[in-house]
N, CA and C of each residue as an Amber inpcrd file, in Angstrom:
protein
   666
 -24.0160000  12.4140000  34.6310000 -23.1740000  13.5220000  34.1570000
 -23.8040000  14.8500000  34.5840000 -22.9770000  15.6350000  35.3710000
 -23.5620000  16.9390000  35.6620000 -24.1930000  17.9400000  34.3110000
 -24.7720000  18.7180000  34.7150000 -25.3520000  19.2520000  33.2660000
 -24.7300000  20.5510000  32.7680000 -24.3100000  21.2870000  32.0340000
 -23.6820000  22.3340000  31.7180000 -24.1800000  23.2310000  31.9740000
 -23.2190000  24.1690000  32.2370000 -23.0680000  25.7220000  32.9490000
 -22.7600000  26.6850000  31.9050000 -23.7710000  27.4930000  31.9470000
 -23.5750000  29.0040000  31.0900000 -23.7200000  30.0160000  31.9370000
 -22.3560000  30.6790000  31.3970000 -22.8990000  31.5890000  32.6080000
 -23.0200000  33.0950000  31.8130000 -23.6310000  33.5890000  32.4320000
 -24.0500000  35.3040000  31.8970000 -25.3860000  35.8640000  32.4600000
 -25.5910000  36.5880000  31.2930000 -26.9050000  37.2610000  31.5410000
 -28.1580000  36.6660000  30.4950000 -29.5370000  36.7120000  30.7410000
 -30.2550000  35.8460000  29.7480000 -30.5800000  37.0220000  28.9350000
 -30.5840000  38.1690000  29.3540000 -31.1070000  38.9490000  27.9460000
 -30.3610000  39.4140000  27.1100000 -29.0570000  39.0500000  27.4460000
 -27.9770000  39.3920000  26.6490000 -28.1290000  38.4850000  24.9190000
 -27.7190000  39.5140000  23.7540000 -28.0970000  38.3400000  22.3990000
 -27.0710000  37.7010000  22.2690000 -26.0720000  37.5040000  22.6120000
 -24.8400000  36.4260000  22.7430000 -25.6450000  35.3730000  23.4870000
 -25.8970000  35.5170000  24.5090000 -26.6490000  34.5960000  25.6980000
 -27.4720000  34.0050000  24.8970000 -28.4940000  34.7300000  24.0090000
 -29.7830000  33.9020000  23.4470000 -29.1700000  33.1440000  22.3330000
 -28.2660000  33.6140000  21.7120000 -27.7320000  32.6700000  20.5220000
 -27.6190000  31.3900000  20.9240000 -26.6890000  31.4900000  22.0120000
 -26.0850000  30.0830000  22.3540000 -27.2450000  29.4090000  23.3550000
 -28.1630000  29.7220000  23.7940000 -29.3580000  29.1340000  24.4480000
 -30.0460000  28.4970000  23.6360000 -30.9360000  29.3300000  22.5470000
 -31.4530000  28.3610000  21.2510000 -30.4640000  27.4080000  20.6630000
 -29.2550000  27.0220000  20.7680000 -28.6890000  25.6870000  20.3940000
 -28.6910000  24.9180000  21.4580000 -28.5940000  25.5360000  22.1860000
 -28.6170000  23.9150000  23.4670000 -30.3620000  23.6980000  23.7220000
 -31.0260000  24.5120000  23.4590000 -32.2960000  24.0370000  23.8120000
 -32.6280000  23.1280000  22.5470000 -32.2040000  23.5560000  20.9210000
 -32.6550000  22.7750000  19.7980000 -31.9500000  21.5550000  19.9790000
 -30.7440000  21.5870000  20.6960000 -30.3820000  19.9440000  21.0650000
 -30.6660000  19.1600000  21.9910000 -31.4520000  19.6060000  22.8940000
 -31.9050000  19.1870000  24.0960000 -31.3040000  18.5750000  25.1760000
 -30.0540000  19.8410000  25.1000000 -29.3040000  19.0200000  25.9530000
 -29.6670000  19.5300000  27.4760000 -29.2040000  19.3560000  28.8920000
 -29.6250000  19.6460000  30.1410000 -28.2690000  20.8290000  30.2820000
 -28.7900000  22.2250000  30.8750000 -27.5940000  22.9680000  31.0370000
 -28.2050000  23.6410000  32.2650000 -27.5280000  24.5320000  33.3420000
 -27.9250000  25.4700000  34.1800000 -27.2370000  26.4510000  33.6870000
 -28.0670000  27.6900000  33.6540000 -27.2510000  29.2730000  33.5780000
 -26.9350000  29.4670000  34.8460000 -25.9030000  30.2040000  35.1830000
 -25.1640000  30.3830000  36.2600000 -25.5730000  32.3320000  35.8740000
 -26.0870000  32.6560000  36.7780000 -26.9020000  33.8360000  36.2760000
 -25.5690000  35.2910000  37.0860000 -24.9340000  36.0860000  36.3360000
 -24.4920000  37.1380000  36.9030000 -24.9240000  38.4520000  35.9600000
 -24.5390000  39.3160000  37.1110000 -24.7470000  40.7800000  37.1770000
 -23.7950000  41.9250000  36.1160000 -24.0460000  41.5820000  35.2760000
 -23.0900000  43.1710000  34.6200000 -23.0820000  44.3560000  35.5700000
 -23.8490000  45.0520000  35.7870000 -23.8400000  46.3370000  36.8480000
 -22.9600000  45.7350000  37.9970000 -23.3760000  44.8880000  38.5260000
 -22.5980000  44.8870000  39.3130000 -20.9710000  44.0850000  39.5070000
 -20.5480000  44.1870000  37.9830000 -19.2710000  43.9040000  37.4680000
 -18.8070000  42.4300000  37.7270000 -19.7910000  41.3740000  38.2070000
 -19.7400000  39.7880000  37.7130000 -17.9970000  39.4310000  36.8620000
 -18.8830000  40.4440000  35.4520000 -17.3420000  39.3550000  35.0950000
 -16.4570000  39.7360000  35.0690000 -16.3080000  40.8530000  35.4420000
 -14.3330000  41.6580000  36.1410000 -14.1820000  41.1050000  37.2110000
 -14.6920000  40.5020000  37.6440000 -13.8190000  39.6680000  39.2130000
 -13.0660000  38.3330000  38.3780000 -12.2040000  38.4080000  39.6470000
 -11.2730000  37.0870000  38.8820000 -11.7570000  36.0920000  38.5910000
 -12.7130000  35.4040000  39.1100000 -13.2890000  34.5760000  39.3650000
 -13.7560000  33.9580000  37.9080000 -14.2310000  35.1380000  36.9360000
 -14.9720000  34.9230000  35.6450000 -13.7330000  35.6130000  34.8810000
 -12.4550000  36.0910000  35.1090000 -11.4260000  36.1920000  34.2360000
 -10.4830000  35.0590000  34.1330000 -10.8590000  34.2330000  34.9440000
 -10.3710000  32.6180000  35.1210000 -10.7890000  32.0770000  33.7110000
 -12.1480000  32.0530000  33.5850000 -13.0780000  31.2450000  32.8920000
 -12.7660000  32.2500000  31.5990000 -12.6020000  33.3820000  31.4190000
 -12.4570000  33.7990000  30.1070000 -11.8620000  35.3680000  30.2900000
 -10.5770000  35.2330000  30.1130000  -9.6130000  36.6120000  30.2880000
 -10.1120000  37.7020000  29.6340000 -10.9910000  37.5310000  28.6510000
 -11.3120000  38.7670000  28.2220000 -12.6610000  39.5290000  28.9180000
 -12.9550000  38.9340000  30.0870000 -13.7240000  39.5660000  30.6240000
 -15.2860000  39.5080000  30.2590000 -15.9950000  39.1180000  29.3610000
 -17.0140000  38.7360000  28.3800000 -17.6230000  37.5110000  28.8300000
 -19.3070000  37.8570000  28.1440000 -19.7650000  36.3850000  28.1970000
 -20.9110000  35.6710000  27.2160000 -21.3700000  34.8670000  26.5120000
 -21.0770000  33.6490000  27.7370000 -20.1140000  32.7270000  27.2860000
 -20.1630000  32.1430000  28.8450000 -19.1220000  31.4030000  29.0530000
 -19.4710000  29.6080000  29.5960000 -19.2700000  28.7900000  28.6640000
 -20.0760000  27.4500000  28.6480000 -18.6940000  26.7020000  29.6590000
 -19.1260000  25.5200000  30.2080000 -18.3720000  24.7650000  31.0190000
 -18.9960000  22.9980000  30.8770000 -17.9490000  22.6280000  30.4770000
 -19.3330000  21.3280000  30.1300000 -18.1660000  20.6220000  30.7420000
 -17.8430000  19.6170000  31.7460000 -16.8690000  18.9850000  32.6100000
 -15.6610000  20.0140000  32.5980000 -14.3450000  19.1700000  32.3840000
 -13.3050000  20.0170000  32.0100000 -12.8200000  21.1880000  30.7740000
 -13.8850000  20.8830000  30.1400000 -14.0420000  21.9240000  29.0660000
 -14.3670000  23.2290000  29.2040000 -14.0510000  24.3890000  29.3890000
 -14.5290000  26.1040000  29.2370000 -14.5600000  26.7460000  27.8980000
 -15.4580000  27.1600000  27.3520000 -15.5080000  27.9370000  25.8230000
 -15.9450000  29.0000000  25.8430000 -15.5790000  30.1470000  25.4490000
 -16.1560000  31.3300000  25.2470000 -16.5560000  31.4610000  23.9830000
 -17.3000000  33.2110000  23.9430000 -17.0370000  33.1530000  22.2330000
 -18.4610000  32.2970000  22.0300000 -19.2820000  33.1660000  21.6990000
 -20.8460000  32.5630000  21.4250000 -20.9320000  31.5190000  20.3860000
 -20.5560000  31.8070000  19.3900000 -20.1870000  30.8950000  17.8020000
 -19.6620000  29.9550000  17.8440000 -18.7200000  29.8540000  18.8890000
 -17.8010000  29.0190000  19.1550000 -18.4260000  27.8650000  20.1170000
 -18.9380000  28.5960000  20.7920000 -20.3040000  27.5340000  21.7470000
 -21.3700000  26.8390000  21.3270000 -22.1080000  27.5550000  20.6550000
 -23.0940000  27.3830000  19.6250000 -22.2990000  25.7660000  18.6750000
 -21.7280000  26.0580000  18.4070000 -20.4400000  25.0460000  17.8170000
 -20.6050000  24.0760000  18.0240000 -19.9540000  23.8100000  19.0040000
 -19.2930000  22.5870000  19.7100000 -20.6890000  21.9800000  20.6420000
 -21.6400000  22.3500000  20.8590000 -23.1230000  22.0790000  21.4080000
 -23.3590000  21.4130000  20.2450000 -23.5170000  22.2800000  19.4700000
 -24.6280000  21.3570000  17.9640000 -22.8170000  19.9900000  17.4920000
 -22.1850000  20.0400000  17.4870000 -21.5820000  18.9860000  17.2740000
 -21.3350000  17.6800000  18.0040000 -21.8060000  18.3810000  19.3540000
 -21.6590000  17.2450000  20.4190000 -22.6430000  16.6280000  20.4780000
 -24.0720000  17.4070000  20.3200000 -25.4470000  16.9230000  20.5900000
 -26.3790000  16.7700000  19.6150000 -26.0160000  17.5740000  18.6100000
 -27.0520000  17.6970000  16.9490000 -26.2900000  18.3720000  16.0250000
 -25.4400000  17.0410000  15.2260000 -24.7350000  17.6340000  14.3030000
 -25.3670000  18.0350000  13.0550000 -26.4940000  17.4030000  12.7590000
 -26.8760000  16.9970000  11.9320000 -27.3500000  19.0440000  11.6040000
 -27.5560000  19.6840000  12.5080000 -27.5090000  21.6370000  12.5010000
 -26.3620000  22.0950000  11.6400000 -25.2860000  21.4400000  11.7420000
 -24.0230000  21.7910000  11.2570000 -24.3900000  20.8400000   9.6240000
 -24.9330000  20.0790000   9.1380000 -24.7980000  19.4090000   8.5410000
 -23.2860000  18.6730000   8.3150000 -23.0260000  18.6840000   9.6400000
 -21.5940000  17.3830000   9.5620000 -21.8440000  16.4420000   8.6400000
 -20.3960000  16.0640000   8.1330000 -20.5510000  15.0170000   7.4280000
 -20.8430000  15.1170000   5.8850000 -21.5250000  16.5420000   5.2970000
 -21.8980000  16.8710000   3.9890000 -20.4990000  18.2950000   3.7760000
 -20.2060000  17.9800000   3.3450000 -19.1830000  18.8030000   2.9440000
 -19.6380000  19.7860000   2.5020000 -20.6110000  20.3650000   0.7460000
 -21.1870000  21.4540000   0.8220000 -21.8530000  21.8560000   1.9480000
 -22.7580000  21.0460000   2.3890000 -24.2030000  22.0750000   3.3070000
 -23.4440000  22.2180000   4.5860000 -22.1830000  21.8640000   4.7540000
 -21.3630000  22.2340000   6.2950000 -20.7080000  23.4130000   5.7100000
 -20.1900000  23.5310000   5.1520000 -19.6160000  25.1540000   4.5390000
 -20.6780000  25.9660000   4.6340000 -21.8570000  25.7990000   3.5760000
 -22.9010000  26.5010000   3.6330000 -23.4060000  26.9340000   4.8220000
 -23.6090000  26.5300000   5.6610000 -23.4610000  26.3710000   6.9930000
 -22.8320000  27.8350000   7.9130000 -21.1860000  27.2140000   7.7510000
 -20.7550000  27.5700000   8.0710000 -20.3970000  29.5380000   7.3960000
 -21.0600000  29.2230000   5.9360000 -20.6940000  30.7200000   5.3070000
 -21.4810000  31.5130000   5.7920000 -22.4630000  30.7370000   5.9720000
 -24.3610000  31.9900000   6.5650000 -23.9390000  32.4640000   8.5060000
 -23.0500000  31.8370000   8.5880000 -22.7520000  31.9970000   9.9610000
 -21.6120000  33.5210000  10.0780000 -20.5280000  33.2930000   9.0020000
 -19.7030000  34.0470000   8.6840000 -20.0410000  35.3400000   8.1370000
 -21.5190000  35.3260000   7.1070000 -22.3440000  36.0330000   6.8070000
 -22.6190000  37.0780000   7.9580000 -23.3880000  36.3980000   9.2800000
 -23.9690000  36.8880000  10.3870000 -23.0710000  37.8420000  10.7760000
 -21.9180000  37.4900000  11.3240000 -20.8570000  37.9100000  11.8490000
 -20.7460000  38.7290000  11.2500000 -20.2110000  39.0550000  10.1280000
 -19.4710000  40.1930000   9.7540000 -20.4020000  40.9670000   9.0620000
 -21.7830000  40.9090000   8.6700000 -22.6200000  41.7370000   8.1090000
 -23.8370000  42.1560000   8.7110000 -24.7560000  41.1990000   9.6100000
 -25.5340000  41.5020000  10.6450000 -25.3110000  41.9200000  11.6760000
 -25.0570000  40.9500000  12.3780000 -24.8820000  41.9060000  14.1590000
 -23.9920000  43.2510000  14.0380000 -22.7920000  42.8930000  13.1800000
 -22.3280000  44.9020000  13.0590000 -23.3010000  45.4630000  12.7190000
 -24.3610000  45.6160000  12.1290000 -25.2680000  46.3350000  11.2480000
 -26.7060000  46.4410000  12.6130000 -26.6070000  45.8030000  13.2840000
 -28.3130000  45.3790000  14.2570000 -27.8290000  45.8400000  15.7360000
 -26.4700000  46.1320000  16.2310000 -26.0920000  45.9190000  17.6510000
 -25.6530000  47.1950000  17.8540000 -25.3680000  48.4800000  16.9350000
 -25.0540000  49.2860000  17.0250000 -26.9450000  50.4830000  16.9810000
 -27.3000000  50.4370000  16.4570000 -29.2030000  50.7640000  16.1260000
 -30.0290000  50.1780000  17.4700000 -30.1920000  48.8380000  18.2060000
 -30.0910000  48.3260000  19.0820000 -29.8140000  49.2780000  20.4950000
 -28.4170000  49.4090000  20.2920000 -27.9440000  50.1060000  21.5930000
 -28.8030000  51.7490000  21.4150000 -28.5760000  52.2730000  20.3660000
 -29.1140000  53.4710000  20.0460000 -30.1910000  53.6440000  20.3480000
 -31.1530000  52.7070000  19.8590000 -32.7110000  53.0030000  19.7850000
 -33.3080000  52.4740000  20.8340000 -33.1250000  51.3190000  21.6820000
 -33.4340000  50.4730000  22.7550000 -32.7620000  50.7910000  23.8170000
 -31.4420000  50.4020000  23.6790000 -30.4960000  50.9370000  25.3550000
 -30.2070000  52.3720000  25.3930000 -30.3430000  53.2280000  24.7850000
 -29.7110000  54.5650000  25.0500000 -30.3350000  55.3070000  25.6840000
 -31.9480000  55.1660000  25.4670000 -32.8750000  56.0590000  26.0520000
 -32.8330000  56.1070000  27.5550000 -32.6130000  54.1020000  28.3570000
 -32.8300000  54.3510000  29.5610000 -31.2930000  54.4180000  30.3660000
 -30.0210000  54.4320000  29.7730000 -28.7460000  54.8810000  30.1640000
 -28.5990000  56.2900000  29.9610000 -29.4760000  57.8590000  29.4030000
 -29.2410000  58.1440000  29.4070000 -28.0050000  58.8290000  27.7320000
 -27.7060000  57.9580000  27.2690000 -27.0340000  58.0370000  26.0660000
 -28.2360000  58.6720000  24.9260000 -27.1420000  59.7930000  24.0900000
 -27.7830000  60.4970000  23.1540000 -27.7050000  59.7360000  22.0500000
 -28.7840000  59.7180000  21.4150000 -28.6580000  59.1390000  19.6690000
 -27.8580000  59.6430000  18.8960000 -27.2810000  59.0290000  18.5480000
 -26.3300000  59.3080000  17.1660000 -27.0200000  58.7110000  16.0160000
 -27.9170000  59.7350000  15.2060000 -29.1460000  59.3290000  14.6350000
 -28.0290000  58.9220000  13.0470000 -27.0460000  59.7760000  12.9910000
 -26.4910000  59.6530000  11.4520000 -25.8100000  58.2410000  11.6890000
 -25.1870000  58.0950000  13.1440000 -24.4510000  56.7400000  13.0800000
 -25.6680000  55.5230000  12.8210000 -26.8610000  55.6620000  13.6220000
 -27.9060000  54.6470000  12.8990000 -28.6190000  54.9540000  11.8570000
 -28.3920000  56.2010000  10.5340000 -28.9090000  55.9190000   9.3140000
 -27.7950000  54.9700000   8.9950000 -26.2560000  55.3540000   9.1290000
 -25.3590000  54.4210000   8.4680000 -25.5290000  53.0250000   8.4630000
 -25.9400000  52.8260000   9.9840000 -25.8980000  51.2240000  10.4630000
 -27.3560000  50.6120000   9.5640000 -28.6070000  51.5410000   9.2380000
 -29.6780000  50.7730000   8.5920000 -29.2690000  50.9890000   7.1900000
 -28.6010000  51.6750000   6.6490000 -27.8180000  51.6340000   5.4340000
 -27.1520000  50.3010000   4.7490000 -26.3770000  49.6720000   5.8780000
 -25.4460000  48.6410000   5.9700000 -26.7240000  47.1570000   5.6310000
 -27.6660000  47.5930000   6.8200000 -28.0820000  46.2510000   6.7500000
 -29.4420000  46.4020000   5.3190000 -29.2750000  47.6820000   4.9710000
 -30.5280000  47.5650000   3.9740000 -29.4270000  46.7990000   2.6270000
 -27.9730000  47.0760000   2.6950000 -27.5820000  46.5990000   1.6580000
 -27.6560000  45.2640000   1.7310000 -27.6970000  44.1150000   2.8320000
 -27.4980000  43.2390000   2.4470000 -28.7820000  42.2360000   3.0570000
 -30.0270000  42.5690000   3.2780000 -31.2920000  42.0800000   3.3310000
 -31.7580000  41.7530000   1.5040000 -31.1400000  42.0670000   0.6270000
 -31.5880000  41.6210000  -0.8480000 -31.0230000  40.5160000  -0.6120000
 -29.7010000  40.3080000  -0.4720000 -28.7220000  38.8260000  -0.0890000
 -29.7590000  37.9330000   0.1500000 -30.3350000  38.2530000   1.1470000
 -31.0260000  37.0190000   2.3250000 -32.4390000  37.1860000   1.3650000
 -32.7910000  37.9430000   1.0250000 -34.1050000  37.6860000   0.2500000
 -33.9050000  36.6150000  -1.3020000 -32.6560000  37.0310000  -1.5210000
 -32.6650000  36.2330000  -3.0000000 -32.2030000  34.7010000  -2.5160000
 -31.5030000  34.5630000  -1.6040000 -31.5160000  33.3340000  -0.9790000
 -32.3230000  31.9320000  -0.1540000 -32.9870000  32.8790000   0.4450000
 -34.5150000  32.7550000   0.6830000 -35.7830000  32.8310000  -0.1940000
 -35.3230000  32.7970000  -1.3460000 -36.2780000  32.4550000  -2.8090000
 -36.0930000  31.0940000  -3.2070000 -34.6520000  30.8190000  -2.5880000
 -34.3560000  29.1530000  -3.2530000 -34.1960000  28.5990000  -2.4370000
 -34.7110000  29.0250000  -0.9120000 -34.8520000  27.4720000   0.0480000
 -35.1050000  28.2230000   1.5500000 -36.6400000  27.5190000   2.0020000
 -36.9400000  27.9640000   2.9340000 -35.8710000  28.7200000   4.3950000
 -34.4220000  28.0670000   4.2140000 -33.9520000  27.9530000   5.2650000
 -32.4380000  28.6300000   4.6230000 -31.4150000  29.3340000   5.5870000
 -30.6500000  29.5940000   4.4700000 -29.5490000  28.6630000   4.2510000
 -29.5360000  27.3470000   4.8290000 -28.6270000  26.6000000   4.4780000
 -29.1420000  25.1500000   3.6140000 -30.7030000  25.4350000   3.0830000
 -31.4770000  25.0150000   2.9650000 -32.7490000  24.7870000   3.1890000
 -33.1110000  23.3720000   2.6440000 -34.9550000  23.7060000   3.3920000
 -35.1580000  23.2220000   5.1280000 -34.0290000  23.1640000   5.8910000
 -34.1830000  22.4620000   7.2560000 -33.5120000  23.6590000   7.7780000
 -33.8400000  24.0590000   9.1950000 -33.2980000  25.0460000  10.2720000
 -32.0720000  24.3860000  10.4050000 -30.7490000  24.8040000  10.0890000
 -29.7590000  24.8570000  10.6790000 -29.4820000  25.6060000  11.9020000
 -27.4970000  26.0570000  11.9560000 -27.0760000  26.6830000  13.0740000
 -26.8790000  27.7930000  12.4030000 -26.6940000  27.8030000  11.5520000
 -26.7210000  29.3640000  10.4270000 -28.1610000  30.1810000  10.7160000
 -29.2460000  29.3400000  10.4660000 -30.3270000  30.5710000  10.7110000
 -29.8590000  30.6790000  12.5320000 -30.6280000  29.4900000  13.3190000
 -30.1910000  29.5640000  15.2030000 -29.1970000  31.0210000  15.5420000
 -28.5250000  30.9710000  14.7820000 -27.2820000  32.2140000  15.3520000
 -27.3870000  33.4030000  14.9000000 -28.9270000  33.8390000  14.0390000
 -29.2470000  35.0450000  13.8900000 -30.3130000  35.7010000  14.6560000
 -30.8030000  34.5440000  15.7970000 -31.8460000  35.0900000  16.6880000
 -31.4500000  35.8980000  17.8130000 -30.1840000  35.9980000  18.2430000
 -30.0280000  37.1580000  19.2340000 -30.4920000  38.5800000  18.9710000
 -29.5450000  39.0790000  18.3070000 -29.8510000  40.4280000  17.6960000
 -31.0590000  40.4690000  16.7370000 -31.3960000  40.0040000  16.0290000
 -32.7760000  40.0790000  15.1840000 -33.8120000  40.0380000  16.4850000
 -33.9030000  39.2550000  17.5570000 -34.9240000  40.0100000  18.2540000
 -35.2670000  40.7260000  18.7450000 -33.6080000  41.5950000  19.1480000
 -34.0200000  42.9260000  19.5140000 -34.1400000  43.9020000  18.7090000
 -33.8350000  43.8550000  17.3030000 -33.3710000  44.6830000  16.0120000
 -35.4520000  44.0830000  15.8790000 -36.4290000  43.4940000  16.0250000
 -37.3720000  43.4700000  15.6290000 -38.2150000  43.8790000  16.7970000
 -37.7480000  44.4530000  17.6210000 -38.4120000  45.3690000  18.5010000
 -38.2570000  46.5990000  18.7060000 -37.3210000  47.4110000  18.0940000
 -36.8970000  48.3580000  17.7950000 -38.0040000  49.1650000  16.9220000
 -37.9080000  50.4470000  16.7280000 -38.6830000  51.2270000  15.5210000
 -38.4110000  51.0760000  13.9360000 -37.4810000  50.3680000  14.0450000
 -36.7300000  50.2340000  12.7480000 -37.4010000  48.5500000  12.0850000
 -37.6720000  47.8790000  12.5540000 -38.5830000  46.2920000  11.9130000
 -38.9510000  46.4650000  11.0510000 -39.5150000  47.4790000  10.0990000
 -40.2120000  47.7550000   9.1470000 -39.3280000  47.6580000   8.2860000
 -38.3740000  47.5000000   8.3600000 -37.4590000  47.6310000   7.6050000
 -37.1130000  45.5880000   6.8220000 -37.3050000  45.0780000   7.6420000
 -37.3300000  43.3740000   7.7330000 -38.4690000  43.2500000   6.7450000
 -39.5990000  43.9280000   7.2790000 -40.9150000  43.6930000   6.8630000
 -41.0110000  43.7730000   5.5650000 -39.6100000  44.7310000   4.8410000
 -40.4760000  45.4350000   3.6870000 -39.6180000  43.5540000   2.2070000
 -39.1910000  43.3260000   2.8290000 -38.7390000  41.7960000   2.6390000
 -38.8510000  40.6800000   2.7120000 -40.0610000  40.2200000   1.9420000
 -41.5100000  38.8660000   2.4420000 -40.8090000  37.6720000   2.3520000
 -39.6080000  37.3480000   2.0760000 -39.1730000  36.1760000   2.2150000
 -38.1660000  35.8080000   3.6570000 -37.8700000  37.2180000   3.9580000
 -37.1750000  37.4400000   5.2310000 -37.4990000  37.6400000   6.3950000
 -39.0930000  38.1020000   6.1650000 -40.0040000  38.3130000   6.9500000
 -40.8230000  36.5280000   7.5050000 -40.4490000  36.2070000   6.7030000
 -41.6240000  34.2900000   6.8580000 -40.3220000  33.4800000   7.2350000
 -39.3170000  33.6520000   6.9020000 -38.0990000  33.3860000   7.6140000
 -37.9000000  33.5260000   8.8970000 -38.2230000  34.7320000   9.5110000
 -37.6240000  35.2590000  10.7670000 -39.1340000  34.4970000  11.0930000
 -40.0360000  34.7370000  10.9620000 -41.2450000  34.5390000  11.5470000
 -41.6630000  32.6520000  12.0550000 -40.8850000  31.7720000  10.8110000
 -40.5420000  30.5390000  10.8490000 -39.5880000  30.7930000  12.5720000
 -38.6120000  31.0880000  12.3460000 -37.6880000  31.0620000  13.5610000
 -38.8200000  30.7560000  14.9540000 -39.1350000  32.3380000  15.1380000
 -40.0330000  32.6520000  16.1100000 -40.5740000  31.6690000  17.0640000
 -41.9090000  30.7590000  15.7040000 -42.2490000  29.7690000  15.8750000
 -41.7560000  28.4440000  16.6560000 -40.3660000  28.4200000  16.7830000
 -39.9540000  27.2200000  16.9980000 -40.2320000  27.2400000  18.6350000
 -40.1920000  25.9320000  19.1370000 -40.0200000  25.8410000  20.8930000
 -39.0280000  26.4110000  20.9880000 -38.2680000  26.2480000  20.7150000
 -36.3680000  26.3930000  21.7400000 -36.3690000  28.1610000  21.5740000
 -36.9000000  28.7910000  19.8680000 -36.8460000  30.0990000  20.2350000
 -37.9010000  31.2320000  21.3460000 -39.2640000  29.9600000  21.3930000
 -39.7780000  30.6460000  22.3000000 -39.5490000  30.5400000  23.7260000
 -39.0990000  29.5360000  24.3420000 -38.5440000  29.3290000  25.6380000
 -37.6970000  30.4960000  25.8640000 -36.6860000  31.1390000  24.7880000
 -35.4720000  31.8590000  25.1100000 -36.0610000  32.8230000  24.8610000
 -36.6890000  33.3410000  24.1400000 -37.3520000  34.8770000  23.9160000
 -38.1270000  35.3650000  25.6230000 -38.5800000  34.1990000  25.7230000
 -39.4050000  34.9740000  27.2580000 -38.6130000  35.3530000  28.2870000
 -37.4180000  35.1010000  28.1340000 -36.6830000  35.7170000  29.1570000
 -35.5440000  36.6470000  28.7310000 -36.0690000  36.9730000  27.2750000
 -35.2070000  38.3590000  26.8670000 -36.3420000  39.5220000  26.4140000
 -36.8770000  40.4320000  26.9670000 -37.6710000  41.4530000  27.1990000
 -37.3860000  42.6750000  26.1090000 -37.9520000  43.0940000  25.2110000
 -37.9080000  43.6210000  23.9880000 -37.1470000  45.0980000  24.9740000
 -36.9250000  45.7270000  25.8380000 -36.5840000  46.6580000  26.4550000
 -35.3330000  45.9650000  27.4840000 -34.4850000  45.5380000  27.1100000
 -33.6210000  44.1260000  28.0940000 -33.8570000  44.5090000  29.5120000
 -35.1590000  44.7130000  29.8450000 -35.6720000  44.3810000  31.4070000
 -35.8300000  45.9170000  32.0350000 -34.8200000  46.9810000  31.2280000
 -34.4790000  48.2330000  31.8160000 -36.0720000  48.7560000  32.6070000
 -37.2450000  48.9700000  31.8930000 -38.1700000  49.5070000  31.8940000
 -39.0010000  48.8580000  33.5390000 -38.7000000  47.5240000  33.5070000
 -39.2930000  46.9620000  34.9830000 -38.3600000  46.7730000  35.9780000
 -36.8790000  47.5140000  35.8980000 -35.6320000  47.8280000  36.7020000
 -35.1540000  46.2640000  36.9050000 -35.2560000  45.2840000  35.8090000
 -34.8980000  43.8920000  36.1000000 -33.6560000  43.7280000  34.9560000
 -32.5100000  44.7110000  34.7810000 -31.2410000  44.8620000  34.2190000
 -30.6160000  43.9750000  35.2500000 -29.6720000  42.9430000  34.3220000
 -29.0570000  42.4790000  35.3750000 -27.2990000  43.0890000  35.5850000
């Protein structure tokens, strides 16, 4: 069986999300590596594979999926369900709520501070310092969440790494390279959490090829 195709950029945190699940399942994939600057996925070619222009974009035989979460998904179900806790009805919701969590309360809160504090300097873009008090505002409200949750079980879908924690390592690694980390820090159960993550193989394989500066600084932007 040929091995699956992702295609994008690796320092992208969509890219790393869905990398740490196929690496925690061990499954065989090739990244199919393109260029943002040089507009990769506005050619037809990658509006085939996903009309909205975006990536990544998984290909596993006749199958195409976009939509990181959605990839992340269907990987851990095909290859390690046991991430999803398939089959348990609570801890698959649970699961699935810490994921829903992510979505709508983290990465809005980490990807906007991110671009500000990390990408803006070397594009040129001015800080919008009030738009990132708002955005550390957002996420200071809901780091108690994850701390009081993380009082009653190492993991947040429990005491085992799910796909719920896996799908908060994109943006948290660049949101922990930022000037703003201290902010994680000041939260010791969230802090041994993220730090658990870190630790794992599959997150360190994928971290080395996402550069706390996404490459800008050694002109290796793709």
């Amino acid at each position: 069986m040929a091995p699956m195709k992702l295609y994008g950029w690796v320092v992208s945190p969509w890219m790393g999300r869905v990398r740490v699940c196929l690496e925690e399942a061990g499954v065989e994939y090739e990244v199919v590596p393109m260029s943002r600057s040089g507009g990769d996925h506005r050619r037809p070619e990658h509006l085939a594979r996903n009309p909205f222009g975006e990536i990544p974009v998984l290909e596993d035989g006749d199958v195409t999926l976009y939509q990181s979460r959605a990839i992340a998904r269907y990987v851990l179900r095909k290859y390690k369900p046991e991430l999803l806790k398939e089959g348990d009805l609570e801890g698959s919701a649970t699961v699935d709520m810490w994921m829903e969590v992510e979505a709508h309360h983290v990465e809005p809160a980490l990807w906007p501070i991110i671009r500000h504090c990390i990408i803006g300097p070397y594009v040129g873009r001015p800080r919008d310092q009030a738009f990132v008090d708002e955005c550390l505002g957002k996420l200071r409200a809901v780091l108690p969440v994850y701390e009081a949750r993380l009082s009653a079980s190492k993991y947040l879908a429990g005491d085992d790494v799910t796909a719920a924690d896996l799908c908060h390592f994109g943006f948290m690694r660049y949101f922990m390279a930022c000037e703003y980390a201290g902010v994680v820090d000041e939260y010791p159960r969230v802090k041994a959490w993220w730090d658990a993550l870190l630790a794992r193989p599959s997150v360190k394989k994928v971290i080395a090829g996402m550069p706390p500066d996404f490459g800008y600084a050694s002109g290796n932007i793709p």
